[in-house]
N, C-alpha and C positions, 0 to 999 in steps of 0.2 A: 280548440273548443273553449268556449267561456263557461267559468265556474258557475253556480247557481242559476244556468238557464234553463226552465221548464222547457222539456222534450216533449214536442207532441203532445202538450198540454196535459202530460201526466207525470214524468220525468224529472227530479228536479236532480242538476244534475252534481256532484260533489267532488269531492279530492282526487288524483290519479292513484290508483293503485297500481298499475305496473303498465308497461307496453313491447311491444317487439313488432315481430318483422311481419304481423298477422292482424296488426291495430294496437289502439290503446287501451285499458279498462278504468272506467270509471265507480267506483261511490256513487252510489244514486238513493233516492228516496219515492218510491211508488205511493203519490201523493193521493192515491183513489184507496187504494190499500190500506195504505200509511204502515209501511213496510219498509226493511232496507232491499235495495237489489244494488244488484254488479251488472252495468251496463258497459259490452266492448264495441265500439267504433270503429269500424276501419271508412275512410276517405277516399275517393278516388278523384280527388281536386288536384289535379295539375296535371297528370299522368294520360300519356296517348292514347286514343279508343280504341287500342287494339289491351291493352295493358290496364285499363281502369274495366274493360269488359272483365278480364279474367282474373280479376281482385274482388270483383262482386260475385263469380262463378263459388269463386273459392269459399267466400263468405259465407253466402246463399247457402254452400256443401255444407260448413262447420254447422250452421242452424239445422237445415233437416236433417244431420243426421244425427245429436243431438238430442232432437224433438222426440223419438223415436226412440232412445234409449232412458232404461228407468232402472236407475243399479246407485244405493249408498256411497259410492264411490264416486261415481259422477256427478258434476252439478248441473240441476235442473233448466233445462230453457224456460221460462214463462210469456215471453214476448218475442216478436222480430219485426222488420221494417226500414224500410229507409224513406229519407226524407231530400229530396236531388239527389248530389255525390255523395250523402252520409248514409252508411250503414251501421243498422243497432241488434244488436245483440241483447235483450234481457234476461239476465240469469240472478238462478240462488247467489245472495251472496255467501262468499264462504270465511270468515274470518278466520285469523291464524297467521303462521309465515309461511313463506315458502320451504322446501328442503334446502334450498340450497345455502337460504340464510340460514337456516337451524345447527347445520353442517359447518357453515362459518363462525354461529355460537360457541360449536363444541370443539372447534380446534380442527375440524376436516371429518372426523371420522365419531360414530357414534357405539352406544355398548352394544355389546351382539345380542343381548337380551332385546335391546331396542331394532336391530337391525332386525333379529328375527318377527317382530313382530311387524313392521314396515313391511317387509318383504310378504308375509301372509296376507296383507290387506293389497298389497298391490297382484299378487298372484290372482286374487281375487275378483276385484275387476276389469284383470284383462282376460283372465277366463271367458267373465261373461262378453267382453268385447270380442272374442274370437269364437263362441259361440253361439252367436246372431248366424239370420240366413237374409245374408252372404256374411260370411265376417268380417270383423271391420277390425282392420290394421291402425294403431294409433302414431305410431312412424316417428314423432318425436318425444321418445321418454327422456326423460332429464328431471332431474332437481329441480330445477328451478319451473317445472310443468304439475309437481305435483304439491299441493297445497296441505299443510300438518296446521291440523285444529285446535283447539285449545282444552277438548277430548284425546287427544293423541290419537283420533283417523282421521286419513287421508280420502283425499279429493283428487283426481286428474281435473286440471282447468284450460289448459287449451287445446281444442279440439284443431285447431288452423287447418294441418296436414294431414288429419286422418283421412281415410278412405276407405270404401269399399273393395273385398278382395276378389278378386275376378279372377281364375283359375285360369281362362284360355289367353288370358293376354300374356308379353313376352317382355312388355316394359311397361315403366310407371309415367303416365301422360308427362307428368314433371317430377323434376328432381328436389325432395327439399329435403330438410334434416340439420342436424348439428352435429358437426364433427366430434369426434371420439362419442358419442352412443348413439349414432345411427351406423348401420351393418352396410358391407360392401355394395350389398346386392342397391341399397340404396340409391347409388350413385348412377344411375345408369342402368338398371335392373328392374326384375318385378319384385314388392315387397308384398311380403305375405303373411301369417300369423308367425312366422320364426323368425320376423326382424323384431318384432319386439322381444323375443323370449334374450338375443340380443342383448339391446336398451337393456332389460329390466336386470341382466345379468352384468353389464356394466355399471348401472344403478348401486345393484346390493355390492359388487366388488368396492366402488368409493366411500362407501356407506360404514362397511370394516375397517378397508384401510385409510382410508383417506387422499387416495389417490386419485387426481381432478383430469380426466383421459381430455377431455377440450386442447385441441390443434394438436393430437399424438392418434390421429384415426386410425382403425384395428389396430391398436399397438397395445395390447392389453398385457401389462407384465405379472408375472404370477404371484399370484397374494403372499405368499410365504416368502418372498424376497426382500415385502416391502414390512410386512408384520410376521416374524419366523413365528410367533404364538397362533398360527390359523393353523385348523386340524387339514390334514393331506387331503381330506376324503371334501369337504370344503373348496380346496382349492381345486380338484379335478372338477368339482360340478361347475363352479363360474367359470373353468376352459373349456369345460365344454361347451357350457351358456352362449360365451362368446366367440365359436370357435370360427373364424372366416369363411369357411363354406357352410352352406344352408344344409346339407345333407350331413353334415358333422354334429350339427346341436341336436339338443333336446326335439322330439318332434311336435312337443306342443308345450302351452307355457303348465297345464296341468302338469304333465313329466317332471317340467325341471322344477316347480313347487315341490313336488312330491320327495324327490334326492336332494333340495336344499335342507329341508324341514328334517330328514334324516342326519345329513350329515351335520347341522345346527344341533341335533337332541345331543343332552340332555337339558341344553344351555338355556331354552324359553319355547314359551308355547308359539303355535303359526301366525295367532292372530287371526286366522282364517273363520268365516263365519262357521257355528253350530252348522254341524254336518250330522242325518242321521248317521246310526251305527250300523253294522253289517245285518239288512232285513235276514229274519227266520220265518222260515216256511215252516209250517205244521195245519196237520189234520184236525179240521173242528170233529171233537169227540161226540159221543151219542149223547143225547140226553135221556136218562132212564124214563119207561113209559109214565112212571108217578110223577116227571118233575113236572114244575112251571118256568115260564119263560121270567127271567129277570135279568136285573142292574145295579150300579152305586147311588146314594142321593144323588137327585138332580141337582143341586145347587151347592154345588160342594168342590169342584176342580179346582178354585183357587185357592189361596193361603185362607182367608178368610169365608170363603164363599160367599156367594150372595145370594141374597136373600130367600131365606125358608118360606115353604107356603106356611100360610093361621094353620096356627097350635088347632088339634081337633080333639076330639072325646082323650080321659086320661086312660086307654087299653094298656096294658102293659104290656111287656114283650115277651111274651108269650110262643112256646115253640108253635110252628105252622105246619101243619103235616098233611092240610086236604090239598086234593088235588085241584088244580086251577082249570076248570074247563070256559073256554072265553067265549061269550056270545054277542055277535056283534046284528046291529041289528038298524032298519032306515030304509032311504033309498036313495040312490046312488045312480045317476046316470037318468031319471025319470022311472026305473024298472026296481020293485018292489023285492026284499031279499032275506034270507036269514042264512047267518052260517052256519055251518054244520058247529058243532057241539064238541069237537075235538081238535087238537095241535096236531098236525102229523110230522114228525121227527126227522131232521134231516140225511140220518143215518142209519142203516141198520141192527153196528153194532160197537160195542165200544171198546175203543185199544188206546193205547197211551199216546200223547202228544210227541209227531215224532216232528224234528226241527234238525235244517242245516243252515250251514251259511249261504248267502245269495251274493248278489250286487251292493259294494258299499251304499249305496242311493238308488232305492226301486224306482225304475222309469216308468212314471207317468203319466197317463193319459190327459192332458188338460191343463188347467191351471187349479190351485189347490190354495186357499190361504186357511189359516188356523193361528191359534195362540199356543204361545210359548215362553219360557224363561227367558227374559229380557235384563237390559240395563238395571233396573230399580224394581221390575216388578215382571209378571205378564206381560209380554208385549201380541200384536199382531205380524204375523207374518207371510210372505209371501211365496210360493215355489212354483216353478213354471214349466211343466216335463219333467226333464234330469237336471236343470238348471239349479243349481246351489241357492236357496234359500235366503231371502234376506229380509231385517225387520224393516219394517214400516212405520208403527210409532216408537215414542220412548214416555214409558207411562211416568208421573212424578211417585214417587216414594209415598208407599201407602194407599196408592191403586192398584189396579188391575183394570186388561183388558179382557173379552170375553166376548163370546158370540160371534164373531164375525162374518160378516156374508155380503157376499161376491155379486154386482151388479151383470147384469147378463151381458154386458158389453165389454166386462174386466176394465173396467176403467174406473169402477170407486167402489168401497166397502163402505159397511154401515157395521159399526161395533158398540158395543158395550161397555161402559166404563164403570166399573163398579167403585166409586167413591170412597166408601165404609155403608155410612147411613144409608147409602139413597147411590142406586146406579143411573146413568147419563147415556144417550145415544150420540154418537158422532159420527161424520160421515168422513172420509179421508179419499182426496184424490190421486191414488197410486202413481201418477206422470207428475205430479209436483210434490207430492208430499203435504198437502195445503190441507186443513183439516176444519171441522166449523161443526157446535155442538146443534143438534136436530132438536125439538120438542124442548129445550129449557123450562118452559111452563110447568111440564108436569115432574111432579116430589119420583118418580121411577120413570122409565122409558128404556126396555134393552129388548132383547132375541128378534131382531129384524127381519122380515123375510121379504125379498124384490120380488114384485109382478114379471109376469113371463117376458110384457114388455120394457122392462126396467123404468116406469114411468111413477110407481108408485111402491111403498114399504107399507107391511104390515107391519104393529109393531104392538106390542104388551107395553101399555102405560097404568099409571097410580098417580089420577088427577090431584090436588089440592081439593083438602075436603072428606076425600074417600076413607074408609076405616081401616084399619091394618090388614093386610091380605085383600082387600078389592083391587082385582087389579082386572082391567078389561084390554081389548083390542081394536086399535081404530086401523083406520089406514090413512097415509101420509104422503103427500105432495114433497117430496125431498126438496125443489125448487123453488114453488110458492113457498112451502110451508103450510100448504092448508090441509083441514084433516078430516075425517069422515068418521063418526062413532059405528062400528062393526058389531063388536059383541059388549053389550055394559049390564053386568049384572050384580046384583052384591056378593059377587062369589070369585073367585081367584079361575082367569082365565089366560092362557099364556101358551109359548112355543109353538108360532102361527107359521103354518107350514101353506102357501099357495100349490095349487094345483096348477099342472103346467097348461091347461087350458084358461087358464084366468077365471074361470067359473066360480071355482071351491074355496075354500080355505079349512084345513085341517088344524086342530090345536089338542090343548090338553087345560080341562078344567077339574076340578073339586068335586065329586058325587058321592053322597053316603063315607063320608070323609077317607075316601081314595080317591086319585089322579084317575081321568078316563080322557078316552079321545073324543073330541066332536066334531061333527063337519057343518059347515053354513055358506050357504048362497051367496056368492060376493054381489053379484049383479040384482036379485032380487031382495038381498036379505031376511029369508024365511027365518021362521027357530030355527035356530041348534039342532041338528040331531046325533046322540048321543049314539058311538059307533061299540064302543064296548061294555061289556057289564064287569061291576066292580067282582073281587073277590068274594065270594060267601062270607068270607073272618074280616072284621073288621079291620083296615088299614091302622098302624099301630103306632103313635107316638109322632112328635111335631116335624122333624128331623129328617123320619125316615123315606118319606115321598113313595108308598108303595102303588102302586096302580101302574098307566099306561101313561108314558111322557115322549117331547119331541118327535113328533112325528115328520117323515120324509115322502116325498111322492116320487115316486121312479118315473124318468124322463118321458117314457109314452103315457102316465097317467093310470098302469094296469095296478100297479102296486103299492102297497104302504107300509111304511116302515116308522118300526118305534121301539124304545126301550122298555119292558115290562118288567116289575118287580114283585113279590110278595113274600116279605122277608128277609129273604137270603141275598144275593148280588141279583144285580140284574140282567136281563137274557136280552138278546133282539130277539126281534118280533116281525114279519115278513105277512102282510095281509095281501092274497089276490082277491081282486076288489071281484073278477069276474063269477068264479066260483065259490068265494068267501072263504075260502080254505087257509089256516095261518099254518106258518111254517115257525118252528123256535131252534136258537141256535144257542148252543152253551160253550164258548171259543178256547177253556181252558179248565184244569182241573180232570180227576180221576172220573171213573165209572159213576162213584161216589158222592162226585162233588164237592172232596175232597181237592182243595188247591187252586177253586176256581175262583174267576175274577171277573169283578163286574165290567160290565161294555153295556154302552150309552152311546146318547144323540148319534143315531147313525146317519150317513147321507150318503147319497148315490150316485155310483159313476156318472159320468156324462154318454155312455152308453147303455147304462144302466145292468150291466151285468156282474158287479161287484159293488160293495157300502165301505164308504171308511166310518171309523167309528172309533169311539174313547175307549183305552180296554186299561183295567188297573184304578188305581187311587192317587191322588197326590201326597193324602196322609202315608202310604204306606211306601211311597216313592217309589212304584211301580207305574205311575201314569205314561200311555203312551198311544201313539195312533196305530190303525191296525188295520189291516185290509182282506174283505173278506169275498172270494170268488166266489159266487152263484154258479157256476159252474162244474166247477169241480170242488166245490166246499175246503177248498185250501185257506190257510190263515196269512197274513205277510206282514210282522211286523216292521212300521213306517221308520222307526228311530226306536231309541233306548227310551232310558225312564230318565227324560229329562221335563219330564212336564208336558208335552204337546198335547194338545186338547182342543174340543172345540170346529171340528175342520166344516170347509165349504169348497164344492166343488165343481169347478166350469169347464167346458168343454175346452 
């Protein structure tokens, strides 16, 4: 191939980066984009048509299955194609060296600080490789397959050999691998998720010792031989790792993570991504009949938070002791309604919060992304079932991310970027990683919410022009970019919640200077109508955001949910729209209310019989996600208090 010729009139093409026995990879420049990419080649110019047929089979494999996987670890596909005998491959490029050069930097062998932390990021996505349906076997691990960045994580980059693992077959169509860390079964055999536990245990053993197993196949000599400073318990894990029969090793590559990381401590951490911690299960307490349903400020989960609603009347803080009866009032569905005049309490009666351990990682239901402590700041994140967790952006220093919410197809988020001054909406596509800021025009733009058909975003903007606290709600053509004004009032309108018929839209505005809900016609655009009434006591001070915020609609449309405050933390808040009846939930703390803790922005299974939701503070470094069964009124917290905040939740 010749250097700088434009591919398919998009492609220009640049330097070789490396080749083998699978193609070559070039340096390229995505001249539409104006982007670098890593485009790989394979040829089938000269080769008999029985043998150029099954060098494109293989190819063709390496892309789709590829396409298909979306894990930090792997790099991205963005294109494929061929052009006659040439096949192309476009991918992320990944700068960096390879291992094997790095290994050749440091004399063969690297510090165990270092190997521990390699070994965790690599446990990590072969996990998620081997728990795909069907799993998918990566068959050639090596040094020289895994790419170290100029961040210090890793990339697997040649997919050539991988496969899909098929349980009923008894051999592998073809034989490939590279001698000393490919497994016997290899040869002749079916390879299954324990050939690479395998590879990855031949991997970390050269990685210690510096021992290069290439033309010495299973011939794996016991670490303490070659370096007598390896601890015993060390050395039995990578025999076992690599031990010649399949029913010998670890049964999965989770396992042998698990007794590397052990026998490694106290020497360096796994490397492994934020993992929650062990969920606790506890009974939401009573709420005594005097209380109110409340929450934390709204705009307050990150370091800096963003942005307070307009300062209102100067009340001072003043103790609040009436009771909150909420009256919501409108019409809803064409049928005219009032609610009844009381909260009916989820409970009987009230006992202490009782709590055990559960499952390291609560399985489920869906897909789930939310913000969390990242690189430099808040990041977004993403979690899939029981699937280990992984971020998505990498915010710069002095940001945060925030709001995040899940296109109905799981294929793009729309987040928050809270700047300092002035927060940003960005859209980010979770299969590339490719990100592009929404609404630039307007001075604010954050709390996104996707139409049922993922065709269009509601969104809270603060045009140019507007006065401090006007912030309205349009809706937005993610594609075009064109926009529709919804609600524009001189008043602070935000946290635009769609109705899963596409009809509604719920939010939260300013009334008699407290937060209340409203609901508006998306298709006809009627007023507003306003669904709760404020507090009798005036909402108090600029900071503290008392009323009704973030509202959620449960998946068949019967229900609503939000966080209410006056005062004290804030409660959820469960509206059935049929009978107007609200239910208030208080997730922590005594009889008293002694101990409790606000919980905010809640949102709803994808079945709709449980809310995740914020519970705790970041100031008091109890933030965390928390899940709350409508069922049986159980609590489950998601993770510790490492910040997670924010969540959105798809089926």
């Amino acid at each position: 191939m010749a250097l700088d010729q434009l591919i398919t009139g998009r492609y220009q093409q640049g330097r070789l980066l490396g080749s083998g026995g699978m193609g070559a990879v070039y340096l390229a420049e995505d001249v539409r984009l104006r982007r670098e990419v890593a485009i790989k080649i394979c040829s089938t110019r000269g080769l008999p048509p029985n043998e150029a047929q099954a060098a494109a089979d293989l190819f063709q494999s390496e892309a789709l299955t590829l396409a298909r996987l979306r894990h930090p670890g792997l790099t991205a596909v963005w294109d494929y194609f061929n052009e006659g005998e040439d096949w192309y491959l476009v991918m992320e490029y990944v700068p960096g060296i390879t291992l094997r050069d790095l290994l050749v930097q440091q004399g063969g062998r690297l510090a165990q600080q270092k190997v521990s932390s390699y070994a965790g990021q690599l446990c990590d996505v072969l996990n998620y490789l081997h728990t795909r349906t069907p799993p998918v076997v990566f068959r050639d691990l090596k040094p020289s397959n895994i790419m170290v960045m100029p961040d210090d994580t890793l990339k697997l980059i040649d997919f050539g050999i991988a496969r899909l693992f098929s349980p009923g077959k008894h051999a592998d169509t073809a034989q490939f691998g590279t001698p000393g860390y490919a497994p016997p079964e290899q040869y002749g055999g079916q390879t299954e998720p324990r050939s690479d536990v395998y590879s990855l245990g031949v991997v970390v053993h050269q990685m210690l010792t510096g021992y290069a197993p290439a033309g010495s196949a299973f011939l794996v000599p016991a670490a303490s031989a070659i370096d007598a400073t390896i601890a015993p318990a060390v050395e039995d894990v990578l025999g076992k790792a690599t031990a010649p029969e399949l029913a010998d090793r670890f049964p999965s590559v989770a396992d042998f993570c698990v007794a590397l990381r052990l026998a490694l401590q106290p020497a360096a951490s796994t490397g492994i991504a934020p993992q929650p911690q062990p969920a606790i299960a506890r009974t939401v307490p009573v709420i005594p009949p005097a209380g109110d349903t409340a929450s934390r400020p709204l705009w307050t989960p990150t370091p800096r938070g963003l942005p307070t609603r307009p300062e209102q009347s100067s009340w001072g803080r003043s103790l609040l002791i009436m009771v909150l009866l909420v009256l919501l009032f409108g019409s809803v569905g064409g049928g005219a309604w009032l609610l009844r005049g009381h909260i009916a309490d989820v409970l009987a009666s009230a006992r202490p919060v009782a709590s055990h351990p559960v499952q390291p990682s609560v399985a489920l239901d869906g897909t789930l992304v939310y913000v969390a402590p990242g690189k430099h700041g808040d990041d977004v994140w993403l979690r899939q079932g029981s699937d280990k967790p992984r971020v998505l952006t990498e915010v710069k220093p002095g940001t945060q991310a925030a709001l995040p919410a899940l296109s109905p197809d799981k294929n793009r988020i729309a987040y928050t970027l809270d700047t300092g001054p002035h927060t940003q909406l960005w859209l980010i596509d979770i299969n590339t990683y490719q990100q592009r800021q929404l609404l630039a025009d307007k001075v604010d733009a954050r709390a996104a919410s996707w139409s049922p058909d993922g065709r269009r975003l509601a969104v809270e903007v603060a045009s140019v022009g507007n006065r401090d606290g006007d912030h309205d709600i349009v809706l937005l053509d993610p594609d075009s970019g064109q926009t529709t004004d919804l609600v524009t009032t001189p008043n602070w309108e935000g946290g635009p919640a769609w109705s899963p018929d596409s009809k509604q839209i719920a939010y939260n505005a300013i009334y008699r200077t407290c937060l209340a809900i409203f609901l508006v016609d998306v298709q006809h655009q009627t007023p507003a109508r306003r669904l709760t009434e404020p507090p009798a006591t005036p909402c108090v001070g600029p900071t503290v955001n008392d009323g009704d915020s973030w509202p959620s609609w449960s998946p068949d449309g019967t229900q609503l949910a939000w966080g209410h405050k006056q005062g004290g933390p804030t409660r959820l808040a469960i509206l059935n729209v049929a009978d107007g009846l609200i239910k208030s939930f208080r997730t922590s703390g005594d009889a008293n209310g002694i101990g409790e803790k606000s919980t905010s922005h809640p949102r709803w299974s994808p079945k709709g019989t449980a809310l995740i939701f914020d519970e705790g503070s970041k100031e008091n470094g109890d933030l965390v996600l928390s899940q709350l069964d409508l069922q049986t009124n159980e609590i489950t917290t998601l993770s510790d208090s490492k910040g997670a905040h924010f969540a959105d939740w798809r089926p």
